[in-house]
N, CA, C and O atoms as a CHARMM CRD file, in Angstrom:
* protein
*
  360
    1    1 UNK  N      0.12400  36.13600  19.42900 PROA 1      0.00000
    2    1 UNK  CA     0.29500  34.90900  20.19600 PROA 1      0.00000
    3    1 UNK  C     -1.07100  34.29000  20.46900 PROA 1      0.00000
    4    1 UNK  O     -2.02600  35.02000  20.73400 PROA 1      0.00000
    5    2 UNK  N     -1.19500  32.92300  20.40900 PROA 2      0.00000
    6    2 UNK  CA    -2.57000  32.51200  20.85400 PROA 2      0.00000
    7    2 UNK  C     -2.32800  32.18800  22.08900 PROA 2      0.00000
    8    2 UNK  O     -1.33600  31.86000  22.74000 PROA 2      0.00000
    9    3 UNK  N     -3.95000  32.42100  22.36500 PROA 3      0.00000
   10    3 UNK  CA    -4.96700  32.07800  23.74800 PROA 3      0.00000
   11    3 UNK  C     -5.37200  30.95200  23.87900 PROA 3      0.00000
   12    3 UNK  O     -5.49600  30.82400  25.09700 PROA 3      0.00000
   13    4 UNK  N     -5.63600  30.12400  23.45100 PROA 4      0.00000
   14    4 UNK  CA    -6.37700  28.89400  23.40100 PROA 4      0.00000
   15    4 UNK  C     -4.90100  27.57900  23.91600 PROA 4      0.00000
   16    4 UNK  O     -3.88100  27.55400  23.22700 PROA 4      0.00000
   17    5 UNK  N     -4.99300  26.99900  24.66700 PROA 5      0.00000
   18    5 UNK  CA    -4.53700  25.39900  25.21000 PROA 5      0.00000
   19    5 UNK  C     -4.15500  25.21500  23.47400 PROA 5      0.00000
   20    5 UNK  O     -3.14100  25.43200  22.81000 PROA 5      0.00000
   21    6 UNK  N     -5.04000  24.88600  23.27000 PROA 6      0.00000
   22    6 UNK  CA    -4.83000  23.81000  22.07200 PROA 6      0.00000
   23    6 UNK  C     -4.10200  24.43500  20.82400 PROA 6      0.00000
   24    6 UNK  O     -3.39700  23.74800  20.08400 PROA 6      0.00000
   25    7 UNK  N     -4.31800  25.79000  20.63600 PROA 7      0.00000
   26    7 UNK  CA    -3.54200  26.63400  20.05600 PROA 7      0.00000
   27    7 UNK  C     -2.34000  26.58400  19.96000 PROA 7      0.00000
   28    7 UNK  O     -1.75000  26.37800  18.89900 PROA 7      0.00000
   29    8 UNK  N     -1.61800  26.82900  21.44400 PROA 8      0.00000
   30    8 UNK  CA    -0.54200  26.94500  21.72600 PROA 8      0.00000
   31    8 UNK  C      0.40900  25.55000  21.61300 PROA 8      0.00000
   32    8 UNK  O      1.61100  25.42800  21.37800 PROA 8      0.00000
   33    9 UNK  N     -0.57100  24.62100  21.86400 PROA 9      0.00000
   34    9 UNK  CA     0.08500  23.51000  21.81800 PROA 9      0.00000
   35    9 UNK  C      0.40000  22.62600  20.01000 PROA 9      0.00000
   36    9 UNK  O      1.07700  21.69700  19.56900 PROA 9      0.00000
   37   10 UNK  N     -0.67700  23.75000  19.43900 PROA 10     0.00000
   38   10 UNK  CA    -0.26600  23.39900  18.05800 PROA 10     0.00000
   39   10 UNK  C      0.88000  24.22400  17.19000 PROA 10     0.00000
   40   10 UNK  O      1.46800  24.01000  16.12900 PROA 10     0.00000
   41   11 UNK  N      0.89300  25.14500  18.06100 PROA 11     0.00000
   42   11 UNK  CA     2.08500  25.82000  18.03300 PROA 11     0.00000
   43   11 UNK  C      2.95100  25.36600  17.58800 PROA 11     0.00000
   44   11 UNK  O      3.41000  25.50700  16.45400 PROA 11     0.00000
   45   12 UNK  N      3.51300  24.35600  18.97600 PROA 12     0.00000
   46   12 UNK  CA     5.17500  23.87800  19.52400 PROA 12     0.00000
   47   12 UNK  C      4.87900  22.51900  18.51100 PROA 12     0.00000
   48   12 UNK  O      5.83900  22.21800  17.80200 PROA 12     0.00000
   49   13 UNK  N      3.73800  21.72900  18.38200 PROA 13     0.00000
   50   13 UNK  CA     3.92700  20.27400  17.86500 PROA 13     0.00000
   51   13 UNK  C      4.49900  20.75300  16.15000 PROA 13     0.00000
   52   13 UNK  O      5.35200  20.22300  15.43800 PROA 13     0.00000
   53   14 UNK  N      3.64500  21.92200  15.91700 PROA 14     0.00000
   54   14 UNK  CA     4.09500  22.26700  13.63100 PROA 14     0.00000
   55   14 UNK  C      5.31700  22.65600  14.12700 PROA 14     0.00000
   56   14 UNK  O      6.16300  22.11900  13.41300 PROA 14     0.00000
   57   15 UNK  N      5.99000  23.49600  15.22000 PROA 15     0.00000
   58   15 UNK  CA     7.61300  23.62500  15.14500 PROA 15     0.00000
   59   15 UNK  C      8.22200  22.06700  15.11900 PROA 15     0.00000
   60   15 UNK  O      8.54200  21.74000  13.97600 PROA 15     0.00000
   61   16 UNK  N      8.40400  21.24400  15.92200 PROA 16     0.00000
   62   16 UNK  CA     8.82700  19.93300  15.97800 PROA 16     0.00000
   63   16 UNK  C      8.50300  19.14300  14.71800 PROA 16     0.00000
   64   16 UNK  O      9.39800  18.46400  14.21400 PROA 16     0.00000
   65   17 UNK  N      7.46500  19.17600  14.25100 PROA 17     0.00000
   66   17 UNK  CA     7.43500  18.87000  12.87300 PROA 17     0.00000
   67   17 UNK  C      7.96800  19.75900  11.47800 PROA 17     0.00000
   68   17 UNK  O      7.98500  19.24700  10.35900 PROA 17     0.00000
   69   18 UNK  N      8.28000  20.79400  11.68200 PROA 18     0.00000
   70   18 UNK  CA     8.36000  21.40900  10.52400 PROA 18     0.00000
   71   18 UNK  C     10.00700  21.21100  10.82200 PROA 18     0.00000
   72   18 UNK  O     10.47800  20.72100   9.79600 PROA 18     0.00000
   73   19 UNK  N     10.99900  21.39100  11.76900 PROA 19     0.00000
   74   19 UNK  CA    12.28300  20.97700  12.08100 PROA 19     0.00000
   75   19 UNK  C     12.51500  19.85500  11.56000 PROA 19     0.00000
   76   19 UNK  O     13.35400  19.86100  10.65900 PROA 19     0.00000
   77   20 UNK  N     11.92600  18.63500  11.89900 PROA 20     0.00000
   78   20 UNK  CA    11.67600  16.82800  10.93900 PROA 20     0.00000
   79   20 UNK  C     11.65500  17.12200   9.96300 PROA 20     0.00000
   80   20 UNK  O     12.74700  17.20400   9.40000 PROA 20     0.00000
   81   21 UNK  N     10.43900  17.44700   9.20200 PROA 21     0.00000
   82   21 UNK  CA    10.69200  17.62400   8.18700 PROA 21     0.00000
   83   21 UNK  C     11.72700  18.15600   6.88500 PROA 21     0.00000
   84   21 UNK  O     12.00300  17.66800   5.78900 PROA 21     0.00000
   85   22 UNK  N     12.15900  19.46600   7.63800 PROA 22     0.00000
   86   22 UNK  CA    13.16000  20.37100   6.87100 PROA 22     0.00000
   87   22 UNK  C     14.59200  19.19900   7.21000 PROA 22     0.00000
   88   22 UNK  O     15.45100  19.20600   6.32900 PROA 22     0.00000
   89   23 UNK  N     14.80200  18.38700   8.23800 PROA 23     0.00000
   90   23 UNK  CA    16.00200  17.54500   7.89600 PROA 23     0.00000
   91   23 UNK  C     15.82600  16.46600   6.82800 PROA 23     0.00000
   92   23 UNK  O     16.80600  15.74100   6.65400 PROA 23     0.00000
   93   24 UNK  N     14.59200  16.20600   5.97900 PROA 24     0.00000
   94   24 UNK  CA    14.12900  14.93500   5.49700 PROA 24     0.00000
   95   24 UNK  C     14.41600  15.70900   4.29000 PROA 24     0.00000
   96   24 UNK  O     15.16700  15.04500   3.57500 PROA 24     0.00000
   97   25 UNK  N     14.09800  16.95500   3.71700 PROA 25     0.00000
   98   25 UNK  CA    14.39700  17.98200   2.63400 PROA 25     0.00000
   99   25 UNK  C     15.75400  18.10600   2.37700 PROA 25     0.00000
  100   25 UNK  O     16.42600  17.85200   1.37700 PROA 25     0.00000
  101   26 UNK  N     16.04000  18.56700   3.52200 PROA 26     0.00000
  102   26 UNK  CA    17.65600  18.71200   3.56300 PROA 26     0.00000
  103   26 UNK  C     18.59500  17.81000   3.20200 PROA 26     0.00000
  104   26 UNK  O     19.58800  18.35100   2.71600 PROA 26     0.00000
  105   27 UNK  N     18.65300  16.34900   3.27700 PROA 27     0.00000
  106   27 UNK  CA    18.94200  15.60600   3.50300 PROA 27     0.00000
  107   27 UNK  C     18.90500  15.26900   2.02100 PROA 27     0.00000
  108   27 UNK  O     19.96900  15.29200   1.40300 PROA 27     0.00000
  109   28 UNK  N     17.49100  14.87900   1.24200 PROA 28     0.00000
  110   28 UNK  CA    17.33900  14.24800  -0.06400 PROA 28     0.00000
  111   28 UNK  C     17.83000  15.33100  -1.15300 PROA 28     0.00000
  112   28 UNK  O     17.89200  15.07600  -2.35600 PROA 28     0.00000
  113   29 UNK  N     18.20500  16.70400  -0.51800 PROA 29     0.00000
  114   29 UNK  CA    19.10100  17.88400  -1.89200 PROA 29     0.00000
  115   29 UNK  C     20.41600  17.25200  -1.83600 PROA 29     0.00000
  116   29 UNK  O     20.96900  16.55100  -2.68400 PROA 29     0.00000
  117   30 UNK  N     20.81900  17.62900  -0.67500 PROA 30     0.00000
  118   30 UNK  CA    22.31500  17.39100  -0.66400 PROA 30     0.00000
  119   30 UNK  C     22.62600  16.00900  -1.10400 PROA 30     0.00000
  120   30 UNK  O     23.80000  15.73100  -1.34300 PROA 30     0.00000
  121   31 UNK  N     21.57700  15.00000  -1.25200 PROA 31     0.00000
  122   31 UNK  CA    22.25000  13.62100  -2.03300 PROA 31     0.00000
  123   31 UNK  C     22.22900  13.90200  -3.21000 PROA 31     0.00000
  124   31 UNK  O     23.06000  13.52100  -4.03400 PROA 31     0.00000
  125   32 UNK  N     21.15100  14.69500  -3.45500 PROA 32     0.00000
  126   32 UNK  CA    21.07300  14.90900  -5.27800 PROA 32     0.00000
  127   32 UNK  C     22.13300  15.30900  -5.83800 PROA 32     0.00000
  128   32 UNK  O     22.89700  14.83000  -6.67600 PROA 32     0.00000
  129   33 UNK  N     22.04200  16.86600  -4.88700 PROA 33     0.00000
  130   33 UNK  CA    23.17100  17.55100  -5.68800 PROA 33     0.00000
  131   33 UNK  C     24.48700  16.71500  -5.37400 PROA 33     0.00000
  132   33 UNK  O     25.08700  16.54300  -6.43500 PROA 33     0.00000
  133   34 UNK  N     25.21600  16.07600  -4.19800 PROA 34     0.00000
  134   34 UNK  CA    26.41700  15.14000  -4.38200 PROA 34     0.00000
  135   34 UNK  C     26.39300  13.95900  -5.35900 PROA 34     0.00000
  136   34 UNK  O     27.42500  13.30300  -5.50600 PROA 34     0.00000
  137   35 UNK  N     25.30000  13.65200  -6.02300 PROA 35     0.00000
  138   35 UNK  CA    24.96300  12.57500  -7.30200 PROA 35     0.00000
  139   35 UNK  C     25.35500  13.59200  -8.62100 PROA 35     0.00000
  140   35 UNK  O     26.30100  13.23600  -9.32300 PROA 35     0.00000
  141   36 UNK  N     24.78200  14.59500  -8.89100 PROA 36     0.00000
  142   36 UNK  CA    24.77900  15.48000  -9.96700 PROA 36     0.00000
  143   36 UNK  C     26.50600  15.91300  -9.89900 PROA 36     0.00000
  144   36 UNK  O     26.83600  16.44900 -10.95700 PROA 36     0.00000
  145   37 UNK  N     27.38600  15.82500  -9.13500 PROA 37     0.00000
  146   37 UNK  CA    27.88800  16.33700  -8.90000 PROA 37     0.00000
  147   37 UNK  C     29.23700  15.37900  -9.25400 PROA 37     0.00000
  148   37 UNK  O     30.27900  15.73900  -9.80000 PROA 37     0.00000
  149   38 UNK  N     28.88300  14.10200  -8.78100 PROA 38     0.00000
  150   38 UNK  CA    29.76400  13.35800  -8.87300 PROA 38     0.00000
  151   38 UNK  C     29.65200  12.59500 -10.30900 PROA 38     0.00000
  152   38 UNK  O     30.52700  11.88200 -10.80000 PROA 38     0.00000
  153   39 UNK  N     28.39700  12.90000 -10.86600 PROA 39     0.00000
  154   39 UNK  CA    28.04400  12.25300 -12.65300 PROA 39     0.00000
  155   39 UNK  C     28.53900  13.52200 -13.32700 PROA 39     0.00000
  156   39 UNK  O     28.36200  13.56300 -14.54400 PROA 39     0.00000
  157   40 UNK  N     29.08900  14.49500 -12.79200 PROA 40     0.00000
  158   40 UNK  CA    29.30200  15.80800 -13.79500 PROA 40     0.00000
  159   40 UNK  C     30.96800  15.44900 -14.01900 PROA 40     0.00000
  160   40 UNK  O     31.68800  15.58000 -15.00800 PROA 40     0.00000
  161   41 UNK  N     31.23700  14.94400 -12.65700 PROA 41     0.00000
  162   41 UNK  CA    32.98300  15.24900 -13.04100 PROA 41     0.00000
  163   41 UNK  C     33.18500  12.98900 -13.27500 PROA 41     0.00000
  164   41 UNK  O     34.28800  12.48100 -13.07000 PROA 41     0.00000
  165   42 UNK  N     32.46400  12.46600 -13.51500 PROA 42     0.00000
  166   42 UNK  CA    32.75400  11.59400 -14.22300 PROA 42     0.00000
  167   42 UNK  C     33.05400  10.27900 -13.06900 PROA 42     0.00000
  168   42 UNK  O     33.72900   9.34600 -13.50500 PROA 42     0.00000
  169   43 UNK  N     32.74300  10.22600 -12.14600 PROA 43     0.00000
  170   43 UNK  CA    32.70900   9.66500 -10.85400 PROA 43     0.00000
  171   43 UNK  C     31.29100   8.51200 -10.82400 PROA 43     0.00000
  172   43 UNK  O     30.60200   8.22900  -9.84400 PROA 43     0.00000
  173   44 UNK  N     31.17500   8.06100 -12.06100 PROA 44     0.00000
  174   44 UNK  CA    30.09300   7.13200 -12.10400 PROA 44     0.00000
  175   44 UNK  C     29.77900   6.26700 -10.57700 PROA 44     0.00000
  176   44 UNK  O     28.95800   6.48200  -9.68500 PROA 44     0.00000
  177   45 UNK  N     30.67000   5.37600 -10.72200 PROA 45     0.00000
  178   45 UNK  CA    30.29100   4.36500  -9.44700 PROA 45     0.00000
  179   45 UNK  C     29.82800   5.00800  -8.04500 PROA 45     0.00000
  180   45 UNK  O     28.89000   4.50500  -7.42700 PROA 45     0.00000
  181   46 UNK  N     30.55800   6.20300  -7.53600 PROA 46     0.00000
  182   46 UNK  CA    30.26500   7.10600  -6.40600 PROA 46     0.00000
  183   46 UNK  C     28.42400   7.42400  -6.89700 PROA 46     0.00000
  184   46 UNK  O     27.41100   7.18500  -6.23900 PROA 46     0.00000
  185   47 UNK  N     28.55900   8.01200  -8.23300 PROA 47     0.00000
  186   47 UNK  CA    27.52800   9.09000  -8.70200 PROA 47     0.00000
  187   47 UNK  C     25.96800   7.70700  -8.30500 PROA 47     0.00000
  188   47 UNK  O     24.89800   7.99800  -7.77000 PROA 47     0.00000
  189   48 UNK  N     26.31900   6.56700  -8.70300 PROA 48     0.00000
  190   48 UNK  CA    25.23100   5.40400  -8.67600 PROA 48     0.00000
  191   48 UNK  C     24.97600   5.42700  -7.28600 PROA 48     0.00000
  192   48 UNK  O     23.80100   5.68000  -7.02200 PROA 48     0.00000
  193   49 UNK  N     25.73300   5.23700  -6.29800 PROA 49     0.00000
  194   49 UNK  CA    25.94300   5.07800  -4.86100 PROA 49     0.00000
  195   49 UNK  C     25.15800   6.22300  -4.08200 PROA 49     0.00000
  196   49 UNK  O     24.30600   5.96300  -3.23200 PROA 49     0.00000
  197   50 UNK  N     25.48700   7.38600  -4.41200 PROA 50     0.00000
  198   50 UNK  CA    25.10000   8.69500  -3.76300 PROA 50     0.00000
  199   50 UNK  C     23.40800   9.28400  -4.34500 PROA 50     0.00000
  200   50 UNK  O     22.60100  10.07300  -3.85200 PROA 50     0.00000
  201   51 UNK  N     23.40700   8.36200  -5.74600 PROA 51     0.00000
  202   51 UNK  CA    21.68800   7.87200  -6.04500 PROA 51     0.00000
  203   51 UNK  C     20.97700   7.40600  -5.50700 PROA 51     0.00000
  204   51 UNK  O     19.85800   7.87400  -5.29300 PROA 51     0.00000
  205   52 UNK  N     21.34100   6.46600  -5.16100 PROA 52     0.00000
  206   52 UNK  CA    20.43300   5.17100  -4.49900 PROA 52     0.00000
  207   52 UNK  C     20.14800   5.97800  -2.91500 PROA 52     0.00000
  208   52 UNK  O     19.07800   6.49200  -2.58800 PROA 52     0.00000
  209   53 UNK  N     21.23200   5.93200  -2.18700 PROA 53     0.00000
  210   53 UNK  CA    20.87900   7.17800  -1.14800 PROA 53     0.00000
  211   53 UNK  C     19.70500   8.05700  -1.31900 PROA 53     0.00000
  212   53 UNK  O     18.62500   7.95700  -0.73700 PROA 53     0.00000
  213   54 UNK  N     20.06200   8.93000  -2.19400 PROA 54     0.00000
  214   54 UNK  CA    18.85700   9.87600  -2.67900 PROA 54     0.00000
  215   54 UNK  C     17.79900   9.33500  -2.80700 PROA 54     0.00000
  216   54 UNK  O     16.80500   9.77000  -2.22600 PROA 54     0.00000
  217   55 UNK  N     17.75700   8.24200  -3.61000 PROA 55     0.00000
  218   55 UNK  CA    16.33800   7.77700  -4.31200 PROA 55     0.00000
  219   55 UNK  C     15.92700   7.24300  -2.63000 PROA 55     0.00000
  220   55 UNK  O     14.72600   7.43100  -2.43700 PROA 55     0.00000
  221   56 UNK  N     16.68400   6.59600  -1.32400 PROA 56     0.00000
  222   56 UNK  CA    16.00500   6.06600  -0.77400 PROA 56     0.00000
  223   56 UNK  C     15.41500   7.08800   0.53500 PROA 56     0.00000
  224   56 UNK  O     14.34900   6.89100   1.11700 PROA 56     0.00000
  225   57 UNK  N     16.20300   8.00900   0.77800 PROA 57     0.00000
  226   57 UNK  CA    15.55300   9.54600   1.42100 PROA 57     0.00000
  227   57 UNK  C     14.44600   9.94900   0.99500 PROA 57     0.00000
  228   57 UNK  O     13.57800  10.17300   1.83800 PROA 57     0.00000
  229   58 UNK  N     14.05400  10.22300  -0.84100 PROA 58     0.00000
  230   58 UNK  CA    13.12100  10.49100  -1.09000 PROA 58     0.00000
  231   58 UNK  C     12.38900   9.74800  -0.97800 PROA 58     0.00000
  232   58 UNK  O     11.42400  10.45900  -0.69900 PROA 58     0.00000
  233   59 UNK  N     11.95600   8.55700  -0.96900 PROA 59     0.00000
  234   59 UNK  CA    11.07000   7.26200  -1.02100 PROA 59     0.00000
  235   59 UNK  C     10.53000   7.62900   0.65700 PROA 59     0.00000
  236   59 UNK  O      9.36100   7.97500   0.82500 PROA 59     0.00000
  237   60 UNK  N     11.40200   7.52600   1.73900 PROA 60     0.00000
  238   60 UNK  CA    11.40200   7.98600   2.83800 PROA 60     0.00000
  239   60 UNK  C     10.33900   8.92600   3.26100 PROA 60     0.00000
  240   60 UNK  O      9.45800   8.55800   4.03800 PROA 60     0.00000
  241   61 UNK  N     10.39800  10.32700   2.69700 PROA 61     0.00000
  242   61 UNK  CA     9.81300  11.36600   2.85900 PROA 61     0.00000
  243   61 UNK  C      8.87800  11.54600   2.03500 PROA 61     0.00000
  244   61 UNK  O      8.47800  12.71000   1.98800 PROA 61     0.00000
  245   62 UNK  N      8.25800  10.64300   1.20100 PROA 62     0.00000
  246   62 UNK  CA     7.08400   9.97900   0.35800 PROA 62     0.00000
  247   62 UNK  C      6.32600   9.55600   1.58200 PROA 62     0.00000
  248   62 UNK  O      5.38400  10.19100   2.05700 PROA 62     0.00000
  249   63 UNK  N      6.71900   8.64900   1.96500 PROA 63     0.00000
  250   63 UNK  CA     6.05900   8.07700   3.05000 PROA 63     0.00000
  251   63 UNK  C      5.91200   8.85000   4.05200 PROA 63     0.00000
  252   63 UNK  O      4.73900   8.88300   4.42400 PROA 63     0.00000
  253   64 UNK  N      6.32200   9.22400   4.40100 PROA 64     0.00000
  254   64 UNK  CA     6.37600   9.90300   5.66300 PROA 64     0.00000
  255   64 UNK  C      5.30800  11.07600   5.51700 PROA 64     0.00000
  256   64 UNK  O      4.73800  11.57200   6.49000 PROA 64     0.00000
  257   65 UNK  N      5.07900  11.50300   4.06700 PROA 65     0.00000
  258   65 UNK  CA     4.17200  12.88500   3.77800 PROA 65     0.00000
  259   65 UNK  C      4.75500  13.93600   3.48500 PROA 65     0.00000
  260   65 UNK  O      4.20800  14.88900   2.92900 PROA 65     0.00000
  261   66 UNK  N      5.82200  13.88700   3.79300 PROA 66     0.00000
  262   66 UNK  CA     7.05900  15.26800   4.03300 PROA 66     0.00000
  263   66 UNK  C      6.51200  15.81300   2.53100 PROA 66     0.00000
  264   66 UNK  O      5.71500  16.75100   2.48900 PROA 66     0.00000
  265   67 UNK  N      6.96300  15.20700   1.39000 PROA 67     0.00000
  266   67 UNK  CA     6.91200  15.35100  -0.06600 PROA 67     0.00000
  267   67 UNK  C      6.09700  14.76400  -0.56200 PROA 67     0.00000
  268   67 UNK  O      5.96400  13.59300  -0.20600 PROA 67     0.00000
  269   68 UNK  N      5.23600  15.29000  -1.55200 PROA 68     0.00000
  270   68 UNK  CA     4.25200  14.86400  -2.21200 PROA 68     0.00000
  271   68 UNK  C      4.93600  13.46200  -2.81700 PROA 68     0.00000
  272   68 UNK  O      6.14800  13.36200  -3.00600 PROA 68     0.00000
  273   69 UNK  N      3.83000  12.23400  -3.13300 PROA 69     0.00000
  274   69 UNK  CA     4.80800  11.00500  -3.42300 PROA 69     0.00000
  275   69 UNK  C      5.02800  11.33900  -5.04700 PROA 69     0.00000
  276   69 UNK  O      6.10200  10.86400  -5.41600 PROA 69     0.00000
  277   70 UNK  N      4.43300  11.90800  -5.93700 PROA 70     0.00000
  278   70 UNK  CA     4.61200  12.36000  -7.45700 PROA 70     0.00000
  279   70 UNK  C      5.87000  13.27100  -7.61200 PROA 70     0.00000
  280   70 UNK  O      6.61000  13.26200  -8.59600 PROA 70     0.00000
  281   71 UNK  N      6.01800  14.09600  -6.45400 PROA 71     0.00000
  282   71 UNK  CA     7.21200  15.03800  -6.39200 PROA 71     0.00000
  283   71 UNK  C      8.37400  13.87700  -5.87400 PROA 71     0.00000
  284   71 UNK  O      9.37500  13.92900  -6.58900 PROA 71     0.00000
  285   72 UNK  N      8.44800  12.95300  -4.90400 PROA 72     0.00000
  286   72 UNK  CA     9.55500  12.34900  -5.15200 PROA 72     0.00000
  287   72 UNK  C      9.46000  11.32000  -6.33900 PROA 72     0.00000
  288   72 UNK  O     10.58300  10.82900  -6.45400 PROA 72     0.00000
  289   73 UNK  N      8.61100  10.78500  -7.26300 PROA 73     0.00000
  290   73 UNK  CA     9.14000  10.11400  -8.36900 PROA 73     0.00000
  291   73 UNK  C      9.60700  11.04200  -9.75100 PROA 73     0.00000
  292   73 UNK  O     10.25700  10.58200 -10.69000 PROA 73     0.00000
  293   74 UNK  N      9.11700  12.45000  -9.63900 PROA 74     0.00000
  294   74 UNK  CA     9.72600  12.94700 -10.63900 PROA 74     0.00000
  295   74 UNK  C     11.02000  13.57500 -10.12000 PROA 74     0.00000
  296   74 UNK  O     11.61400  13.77800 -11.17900 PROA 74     0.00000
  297   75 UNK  N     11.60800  13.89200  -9.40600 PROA 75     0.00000
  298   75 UNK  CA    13.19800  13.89600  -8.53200 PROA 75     0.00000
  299   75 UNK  C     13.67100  12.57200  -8.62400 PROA 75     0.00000
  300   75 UNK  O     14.89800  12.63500  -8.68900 PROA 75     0.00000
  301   76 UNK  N     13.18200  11.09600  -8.66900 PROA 76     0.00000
  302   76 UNK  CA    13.83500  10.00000  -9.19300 PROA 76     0.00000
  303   76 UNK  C     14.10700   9.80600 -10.55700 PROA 76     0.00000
  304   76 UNK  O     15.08200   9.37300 -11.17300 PROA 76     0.00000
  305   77 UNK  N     13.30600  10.11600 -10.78800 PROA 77     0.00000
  306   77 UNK  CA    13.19100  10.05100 -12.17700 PROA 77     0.00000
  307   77 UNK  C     14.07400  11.02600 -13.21500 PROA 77     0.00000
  308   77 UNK  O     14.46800  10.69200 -14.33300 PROA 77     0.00000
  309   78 UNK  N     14.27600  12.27700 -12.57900 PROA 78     0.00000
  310   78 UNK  CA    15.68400  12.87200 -12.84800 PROA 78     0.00000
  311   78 UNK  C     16.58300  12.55100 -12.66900 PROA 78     0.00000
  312   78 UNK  O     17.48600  12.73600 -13.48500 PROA 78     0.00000
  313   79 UNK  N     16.74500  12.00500 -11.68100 PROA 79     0.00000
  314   79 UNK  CA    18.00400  11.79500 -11.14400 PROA 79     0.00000
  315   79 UNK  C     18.70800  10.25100 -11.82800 PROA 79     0.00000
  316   79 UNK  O     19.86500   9.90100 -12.05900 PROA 79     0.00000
  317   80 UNK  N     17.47300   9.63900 -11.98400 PROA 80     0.00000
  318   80 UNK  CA    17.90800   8.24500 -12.70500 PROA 80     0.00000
  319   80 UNK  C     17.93800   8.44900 -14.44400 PROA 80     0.00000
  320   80 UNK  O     18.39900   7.56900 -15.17200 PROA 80     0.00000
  321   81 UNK  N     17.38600   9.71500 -14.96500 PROA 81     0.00000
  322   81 UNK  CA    17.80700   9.89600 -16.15100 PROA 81     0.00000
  323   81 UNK  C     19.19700  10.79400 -16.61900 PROA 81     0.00000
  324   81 UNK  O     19.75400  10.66400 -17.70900 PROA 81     0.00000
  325   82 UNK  N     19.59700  11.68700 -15.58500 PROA 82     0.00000
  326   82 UNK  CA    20.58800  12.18300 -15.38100 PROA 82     0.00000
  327   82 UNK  C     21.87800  11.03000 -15.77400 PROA 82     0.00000
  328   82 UNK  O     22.67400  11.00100 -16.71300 PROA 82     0.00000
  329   83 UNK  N     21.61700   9.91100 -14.31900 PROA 83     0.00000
  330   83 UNK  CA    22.85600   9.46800 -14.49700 PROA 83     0.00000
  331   83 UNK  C     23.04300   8.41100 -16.07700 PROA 83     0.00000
  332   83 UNK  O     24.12000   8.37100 -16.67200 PROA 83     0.00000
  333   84 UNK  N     21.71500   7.57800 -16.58500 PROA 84     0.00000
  334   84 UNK  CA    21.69200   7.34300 -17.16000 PROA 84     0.00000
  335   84 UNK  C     22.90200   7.71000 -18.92300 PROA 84     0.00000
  336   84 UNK  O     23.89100   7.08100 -19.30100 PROA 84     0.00000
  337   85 UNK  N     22.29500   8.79300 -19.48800 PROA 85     0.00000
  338   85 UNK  CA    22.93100  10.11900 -20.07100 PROA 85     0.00000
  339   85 UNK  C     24.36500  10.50000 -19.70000 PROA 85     0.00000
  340   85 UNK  O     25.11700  10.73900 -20.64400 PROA 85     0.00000
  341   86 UNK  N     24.95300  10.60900 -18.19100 PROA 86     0.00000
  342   86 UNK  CA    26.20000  10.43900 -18.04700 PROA 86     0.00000
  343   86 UNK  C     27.07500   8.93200 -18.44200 PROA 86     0.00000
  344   86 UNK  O     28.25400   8.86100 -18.78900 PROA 86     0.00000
  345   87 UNK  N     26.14500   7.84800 -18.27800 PROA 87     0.00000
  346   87 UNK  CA    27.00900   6.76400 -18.58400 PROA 87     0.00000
  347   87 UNK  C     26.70700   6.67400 -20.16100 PROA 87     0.00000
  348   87 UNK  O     27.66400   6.17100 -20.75000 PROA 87     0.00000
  349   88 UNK  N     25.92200   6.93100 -20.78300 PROA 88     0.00000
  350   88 UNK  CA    26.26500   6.98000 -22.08100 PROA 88     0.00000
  351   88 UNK  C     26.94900   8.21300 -22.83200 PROA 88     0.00000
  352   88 UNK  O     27.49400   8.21900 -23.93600 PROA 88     0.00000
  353   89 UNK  N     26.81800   8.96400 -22.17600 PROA 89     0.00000
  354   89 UNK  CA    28.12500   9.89500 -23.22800 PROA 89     0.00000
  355   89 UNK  C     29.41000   9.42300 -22.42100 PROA 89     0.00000
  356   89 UNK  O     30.37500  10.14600 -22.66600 PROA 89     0.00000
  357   90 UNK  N     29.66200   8.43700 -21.55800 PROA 90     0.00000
  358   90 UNK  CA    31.29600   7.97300 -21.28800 PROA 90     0.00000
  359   90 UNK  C     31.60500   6.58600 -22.79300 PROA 90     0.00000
  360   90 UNK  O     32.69800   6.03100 -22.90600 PROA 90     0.00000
């Protein structure tokens, strides 16, 4: 445990941030995977919808710092070639 004021208080502020953060993570999987999910079983229009979501969480947590901004354009960039590939093999 630390001794130091400032220690302790950096403590509690990386918990409060690392909680933010992990909902900003949390948040931009579960759109992915409900995009991947909904372009697998053929649910295009949902699958575009539940993208854009994604793409705009990650853009989000770009900014924010959460995610490196190169790590959310190559997660867009999957995700927009993914669905891509699903609408052409329909």
């Amino acid at each position: 445990m630390a001794n130091k004021q400032s220690a302790i208080k950096r403590i509690r502020s990386s918990g409060r941030k690392r909680l933010r953060n992990q909902l900003y993570r949390s948040r931009a999987r579960t759109l992915i995977k409900r995009a991947r999910k909904l372009a697998g079983e053929g649910d295009l229009e949902e699958a575009r919808a539940a993208a854009e979501q994604a793409i705009t969480t990650l853009d989000k947590a770009a900014v924010r710092g959460i995610i490196h901004r190169n790590n959310a354009s190559r997660r867009k960039s999957r995700l927009i070639r993914m669905l891509a590939n699903a609408e052409q093999a329909e």
